[in-house]
VMD Tcl script that draws the C-alpha trace (Angstrom):
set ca {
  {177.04 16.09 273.11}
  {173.27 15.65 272.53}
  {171.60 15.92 269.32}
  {168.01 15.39 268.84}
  {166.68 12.73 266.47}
  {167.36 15.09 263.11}
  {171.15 15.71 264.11}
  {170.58 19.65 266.36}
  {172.56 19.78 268.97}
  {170.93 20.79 272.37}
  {171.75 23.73 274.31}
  {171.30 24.83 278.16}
  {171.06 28.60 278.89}
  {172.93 29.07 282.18}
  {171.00 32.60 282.91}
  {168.41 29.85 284.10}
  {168.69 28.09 287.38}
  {166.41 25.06 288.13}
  {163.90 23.71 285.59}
  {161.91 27.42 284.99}
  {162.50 28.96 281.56}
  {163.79 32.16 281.12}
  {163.82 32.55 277.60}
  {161.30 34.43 275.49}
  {160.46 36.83 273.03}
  {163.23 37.73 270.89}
  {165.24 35.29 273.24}
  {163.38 32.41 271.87}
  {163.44 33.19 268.24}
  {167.08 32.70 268.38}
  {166.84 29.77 270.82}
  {164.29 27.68 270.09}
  {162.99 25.61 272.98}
  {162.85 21.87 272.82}
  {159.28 21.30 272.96}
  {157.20 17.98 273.80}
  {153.59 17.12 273.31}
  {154.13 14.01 275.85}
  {156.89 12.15 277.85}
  {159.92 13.09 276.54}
  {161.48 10.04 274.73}
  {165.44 10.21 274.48}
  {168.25 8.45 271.78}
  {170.96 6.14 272.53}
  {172.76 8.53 274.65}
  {170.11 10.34 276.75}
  {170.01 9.29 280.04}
  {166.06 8.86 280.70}
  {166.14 9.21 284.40}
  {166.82 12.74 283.37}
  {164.70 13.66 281.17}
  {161.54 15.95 282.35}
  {159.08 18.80 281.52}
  {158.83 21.86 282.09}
  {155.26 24.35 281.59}
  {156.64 27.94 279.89}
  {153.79 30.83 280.18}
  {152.05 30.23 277.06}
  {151.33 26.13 278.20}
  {153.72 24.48 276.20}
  {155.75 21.98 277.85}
  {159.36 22.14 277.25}
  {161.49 19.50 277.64}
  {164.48 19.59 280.35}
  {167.28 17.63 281.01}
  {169.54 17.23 284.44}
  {167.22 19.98 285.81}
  {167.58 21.97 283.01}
  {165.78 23.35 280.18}
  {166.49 22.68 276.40}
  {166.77 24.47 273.63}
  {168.07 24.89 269.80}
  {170.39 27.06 267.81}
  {168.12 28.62 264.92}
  {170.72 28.74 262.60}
  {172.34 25.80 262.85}
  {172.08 22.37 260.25}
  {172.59 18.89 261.36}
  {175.19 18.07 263.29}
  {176.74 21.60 263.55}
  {178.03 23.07 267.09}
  {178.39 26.76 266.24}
  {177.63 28.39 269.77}
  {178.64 26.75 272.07}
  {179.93 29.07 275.28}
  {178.45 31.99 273.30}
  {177.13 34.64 275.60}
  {173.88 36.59 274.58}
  {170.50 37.26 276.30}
  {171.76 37.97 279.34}
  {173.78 34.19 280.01}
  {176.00 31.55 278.41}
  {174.19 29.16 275.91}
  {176.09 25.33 276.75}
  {175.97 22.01 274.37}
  {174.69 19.31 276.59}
  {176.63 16.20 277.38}
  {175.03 12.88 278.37}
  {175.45 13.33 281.96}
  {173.21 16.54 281.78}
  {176.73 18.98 282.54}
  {177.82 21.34 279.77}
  {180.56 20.39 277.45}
  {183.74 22.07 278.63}
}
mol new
graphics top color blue
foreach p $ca { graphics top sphere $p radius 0.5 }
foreach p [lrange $ca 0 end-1] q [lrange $ca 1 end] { graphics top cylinder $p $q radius 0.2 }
display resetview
């Protein structure tokens, strides 16, 4: 699975097809997006050929991964997988493996 550099695992929201984010409001209070302020810089296990960006509405630039966009649990510590296949906000919220695929 992917973590970011303090130990938070990364999530994909499978409502969301392509690299367009779906997730606001109330959405994104409980899922945090994985935000960037340049070129997204991965650990020892990210793949970097998949790495990207992705603009939201309010010009942030989110980060994305395998064509998808990232985001956090908000209430989970380091290292802790607590929703993974959990369905809420209309879709399934996925840890991220290496290759950019969900973890089964």
């Amino acid at each position: 699975m992917l973590y970011d550099a303090s130990g938070q695992p990364i999530y994909l929201f499978d409502k969301e097809k392509g690299t367009t984010p779906d997730c606001y409001g109330a959405c994104a209070e409980a899922w945090p997006p994985v935000f960037t302020d340049g070129a997204p810089i991965g650990g020892k296990d990210v793949r970097a050929a998949l790495l990207g960006t992705s603009t939201r509405t309010d010009g942030r630039r989110q980060v994305t991964y395998a064509g998808h966009p990232l985001y956090f649990y908000a209430h989970e510590g380091k290292y802790q997988v607590r929703c993974h296949d959990v369905t809420e906000f209309g879709g399934t919220w996925l840890v991220v493996r290496p290759d950019g695929t969900p973890a089964p």
